[in-house]
C-alpha positions as CSV (number, residue, x, y, z in Angstrom):
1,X,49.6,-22.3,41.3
2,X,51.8,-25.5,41.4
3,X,50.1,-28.8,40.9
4,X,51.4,-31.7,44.0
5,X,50.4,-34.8,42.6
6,X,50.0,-36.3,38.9
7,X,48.3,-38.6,37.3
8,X,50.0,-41.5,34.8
9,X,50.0,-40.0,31.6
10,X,47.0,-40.0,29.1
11,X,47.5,-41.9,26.1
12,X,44.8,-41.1,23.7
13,X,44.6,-42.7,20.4
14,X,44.6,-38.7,18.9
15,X,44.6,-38.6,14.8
16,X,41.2,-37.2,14.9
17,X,41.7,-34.4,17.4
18,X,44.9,-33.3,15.7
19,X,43.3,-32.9,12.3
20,X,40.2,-31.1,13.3
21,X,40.9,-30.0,17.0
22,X,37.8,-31.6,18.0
23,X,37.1,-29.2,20.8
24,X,34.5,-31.5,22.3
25,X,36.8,-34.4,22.7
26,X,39.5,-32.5,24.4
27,X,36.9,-31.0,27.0
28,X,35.3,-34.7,27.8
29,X,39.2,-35.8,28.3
30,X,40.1,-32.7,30.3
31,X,36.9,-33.1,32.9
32,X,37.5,-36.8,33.2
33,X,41.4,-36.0,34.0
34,X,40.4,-33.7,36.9
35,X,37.4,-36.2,38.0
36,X,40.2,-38.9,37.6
37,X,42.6,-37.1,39.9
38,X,40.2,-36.5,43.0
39,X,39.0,-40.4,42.7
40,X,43.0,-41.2,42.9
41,X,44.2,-38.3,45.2
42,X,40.5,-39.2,47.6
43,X,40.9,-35.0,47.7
44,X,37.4,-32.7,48.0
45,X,38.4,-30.7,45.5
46,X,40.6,-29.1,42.7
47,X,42.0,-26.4,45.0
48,X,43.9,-27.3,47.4
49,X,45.5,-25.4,50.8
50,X,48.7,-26.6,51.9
51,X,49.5,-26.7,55.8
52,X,52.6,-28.4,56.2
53,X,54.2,-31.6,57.1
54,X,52.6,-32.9,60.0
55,X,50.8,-35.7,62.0
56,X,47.5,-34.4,63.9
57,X,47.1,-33.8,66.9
58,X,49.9,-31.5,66.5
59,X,52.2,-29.6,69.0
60,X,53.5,-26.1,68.0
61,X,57.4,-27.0,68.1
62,X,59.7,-23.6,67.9
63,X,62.8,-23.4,65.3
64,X,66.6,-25.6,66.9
65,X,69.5,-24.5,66.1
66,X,70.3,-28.0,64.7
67,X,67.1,-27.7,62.5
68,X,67.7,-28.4,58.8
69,X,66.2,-25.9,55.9
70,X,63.7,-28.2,55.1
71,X,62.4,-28.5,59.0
72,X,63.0,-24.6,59.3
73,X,60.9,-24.2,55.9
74,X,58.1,-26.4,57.3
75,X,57.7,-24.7,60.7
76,X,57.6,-20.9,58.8
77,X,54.8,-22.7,56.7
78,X,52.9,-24.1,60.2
79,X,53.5,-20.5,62.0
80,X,51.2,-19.2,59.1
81,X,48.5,-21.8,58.0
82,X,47.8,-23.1,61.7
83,X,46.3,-20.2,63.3
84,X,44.9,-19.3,60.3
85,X,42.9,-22.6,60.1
86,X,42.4,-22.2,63.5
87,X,40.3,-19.2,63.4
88,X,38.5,-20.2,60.4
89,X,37.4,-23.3,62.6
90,X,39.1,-26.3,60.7
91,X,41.3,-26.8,63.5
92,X,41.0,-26.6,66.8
93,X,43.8,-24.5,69.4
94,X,45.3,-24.9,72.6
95,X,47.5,-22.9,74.7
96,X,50.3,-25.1,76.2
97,X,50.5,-24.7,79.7
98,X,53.6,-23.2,80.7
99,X,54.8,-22.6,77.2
100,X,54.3,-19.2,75.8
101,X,53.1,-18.2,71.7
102,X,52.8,-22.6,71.7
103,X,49.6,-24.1,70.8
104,X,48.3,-27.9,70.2
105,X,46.0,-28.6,67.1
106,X,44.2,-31.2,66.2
107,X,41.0,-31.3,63.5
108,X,37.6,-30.3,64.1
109,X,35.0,-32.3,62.3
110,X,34.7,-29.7,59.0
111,X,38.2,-29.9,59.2
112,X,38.4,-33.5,59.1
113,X,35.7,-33.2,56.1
114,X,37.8,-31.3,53.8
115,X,41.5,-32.8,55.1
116,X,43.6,-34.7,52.8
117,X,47.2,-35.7,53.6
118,X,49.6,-37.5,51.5
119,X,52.3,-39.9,52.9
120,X,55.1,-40.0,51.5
121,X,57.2,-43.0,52.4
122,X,60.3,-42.0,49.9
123,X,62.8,-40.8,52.5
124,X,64.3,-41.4,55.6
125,X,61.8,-39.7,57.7
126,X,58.1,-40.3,56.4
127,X,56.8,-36.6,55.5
128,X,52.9,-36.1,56.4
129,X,51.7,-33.6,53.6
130,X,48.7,-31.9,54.9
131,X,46.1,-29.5,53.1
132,X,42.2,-28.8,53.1
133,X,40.4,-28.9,49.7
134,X,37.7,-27.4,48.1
135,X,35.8,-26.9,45.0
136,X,35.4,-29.6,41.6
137,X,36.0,-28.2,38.6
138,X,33.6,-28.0,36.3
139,X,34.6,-27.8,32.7
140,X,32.6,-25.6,30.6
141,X,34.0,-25.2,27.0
142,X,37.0,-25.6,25.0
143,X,38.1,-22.0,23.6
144,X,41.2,-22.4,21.4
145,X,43.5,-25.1,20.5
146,X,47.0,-24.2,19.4
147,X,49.6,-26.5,17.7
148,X,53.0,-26.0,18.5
149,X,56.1,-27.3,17.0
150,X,59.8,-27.4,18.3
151,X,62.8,-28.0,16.5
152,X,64.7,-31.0,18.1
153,X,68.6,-30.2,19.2
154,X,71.0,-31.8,16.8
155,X,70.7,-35.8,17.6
156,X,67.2,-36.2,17.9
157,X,65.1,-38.0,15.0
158,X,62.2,-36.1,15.7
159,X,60.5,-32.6,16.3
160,X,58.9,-31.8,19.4
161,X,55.1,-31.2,18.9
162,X,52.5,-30.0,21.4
163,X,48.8,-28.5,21.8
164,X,48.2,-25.8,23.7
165,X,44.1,-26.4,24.6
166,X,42.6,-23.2,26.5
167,X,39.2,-24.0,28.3
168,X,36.6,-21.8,30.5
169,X,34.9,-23.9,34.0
170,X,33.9,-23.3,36.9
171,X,33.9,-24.6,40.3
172,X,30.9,-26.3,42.4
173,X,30.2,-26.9,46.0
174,X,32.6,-24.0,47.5
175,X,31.5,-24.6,51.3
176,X,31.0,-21.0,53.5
177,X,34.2,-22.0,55.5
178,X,36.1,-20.7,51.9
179,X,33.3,-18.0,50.7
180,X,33.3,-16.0,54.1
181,X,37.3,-16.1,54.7
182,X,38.2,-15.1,51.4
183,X,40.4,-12.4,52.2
184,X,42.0,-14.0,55.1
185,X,42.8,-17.3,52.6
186,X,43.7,-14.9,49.8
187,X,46.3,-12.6,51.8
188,X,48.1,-16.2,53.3
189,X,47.7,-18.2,50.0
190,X,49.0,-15.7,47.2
191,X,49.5,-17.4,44.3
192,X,45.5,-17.9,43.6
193,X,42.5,-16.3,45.0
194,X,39.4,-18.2,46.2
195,X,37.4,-19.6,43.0
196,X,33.6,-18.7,43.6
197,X,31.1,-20.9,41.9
198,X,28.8,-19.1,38.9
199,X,31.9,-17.5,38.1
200,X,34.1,-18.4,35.0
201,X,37.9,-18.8,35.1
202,X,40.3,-19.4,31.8
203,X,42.6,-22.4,32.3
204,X,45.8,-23.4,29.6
205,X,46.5,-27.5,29.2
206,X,49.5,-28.7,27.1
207,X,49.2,-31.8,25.2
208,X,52.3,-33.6,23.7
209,X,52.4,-35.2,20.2
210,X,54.0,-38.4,20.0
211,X,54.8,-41.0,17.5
212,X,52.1,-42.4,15.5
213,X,49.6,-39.1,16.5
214,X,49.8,-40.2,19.6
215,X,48.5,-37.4,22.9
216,X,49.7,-37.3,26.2
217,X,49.1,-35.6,29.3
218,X,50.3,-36.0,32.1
219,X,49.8,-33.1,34.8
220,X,45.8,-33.0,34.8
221,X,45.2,-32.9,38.7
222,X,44.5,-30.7,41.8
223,X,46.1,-27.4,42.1
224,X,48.0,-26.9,45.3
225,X,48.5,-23.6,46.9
226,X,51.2,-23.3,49.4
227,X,51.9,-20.2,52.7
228,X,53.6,-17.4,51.3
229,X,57.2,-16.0,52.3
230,X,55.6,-12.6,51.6
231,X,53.0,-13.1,54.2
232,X,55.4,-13.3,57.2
233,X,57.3,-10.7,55.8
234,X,54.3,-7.8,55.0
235,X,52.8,-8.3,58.7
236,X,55.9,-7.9,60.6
């Protein structure tokens, strides 16, 4: 799974959870880092689907020769999660007239209750990141913390240290839009199958040890899940 968005790191005044690992410490700072990142993100959820680049309503547009990769990359990732989204009945689809295999989309009101999109003013061309969200994450127990150290290359004053925390949760409030497509979202979206709630799952957070004892983390947030190449490729 690959993680979009992050938040600013965690600074925690750590002494005490080095020494002892207080188990209970890292598991209040690891739920309040995912509860953080939904409040900042305005997401529905920790697991997130990734459509594409796109402003709703949207027009199917086919690949141009003058096309870049990245424009070609986005288009493969529409051809995949539109219809899919479609059929689920996030989105809604209609044949253009006089334009065969093209559809408009636009968001149907569940849709528009698990939609998030990012905008991301950075470049030349404003991308509009689209995905639908689902499920909190619920963390349940801290299992195992593991201190790491790493020799610094030649230069460096200091050794690179880090705690490898592994933790059990579960997700809450999966809606039936996720639960009765799991095989359709699972054979598009690869790299993680649907979470169902009263289930546990086994999650791996690094913290890094600065100066003075000093953790930081800086990657708690939603987990992303993006079309995969495969899936084009498997149903041809």
């Amino acid at each position: 799974m690959s993680k979009q968005t992050q938040l600013l790191a965690l600074l925690i005044a750590g002494g005490s959870l080095i020494g002892c690992y207080n188990k209970e410490e890292f598991k209040r700072i690891i739920q309040d880092g995912y509860d953080e990142a939904r409040v900042k993100t305005k997401v529905k959820g920790d697991f997130c689907y990734y459509i594409g680049d796109l402003r709703f309503p949207y027009t199917d547009e086919p690949v141009k020769e003058n096309d870049t990769r990245g424009m070609i990359w986005n288009k493969e990732d529409l051809a995949k999660s539109l219809p899919l989204f479609a059929e689920i009945g996030l989105l809604s689809r209609q044949p253009v007239e006089g334009q065969v295999g093209l559809y408009h989309y636009d968001l149907t009101d569940l849709g528009r209750e698990y939609w998030h999109q990012y905008i991301d003013n950075r470049f030349k061309r404003t991308r509009y990141y689209n995905e639908f969200c689902y499920g909190p994450i619920v963390v349940e127990r801290v299992t195992d913390v593991t201190k790491n150290e790493y020799t610094r290359a030649q230069g460096y004053s200091y050794n690179k240290v880090n705690l490898e925390v592994d933790y059990e949760y579960h997700v809450i409030d999966v809606p039936d839009w996720v639960l009765n497509n799991r095989e359709k979202l699972n054979a598009v979206y690869i790299q993680g199958d649907v979470r169902l709630p009263n289930k546990s799952y086994v999650q791996t957070i690094t913290f890094n040890v600065g100066k003075g004892d000093k953790l930081y983390q800086n990657s708690l947030s939603y987990f992303q899940l993006k079309p995969s190449s495969e899936t084009m490729e498997n149903s041809k």
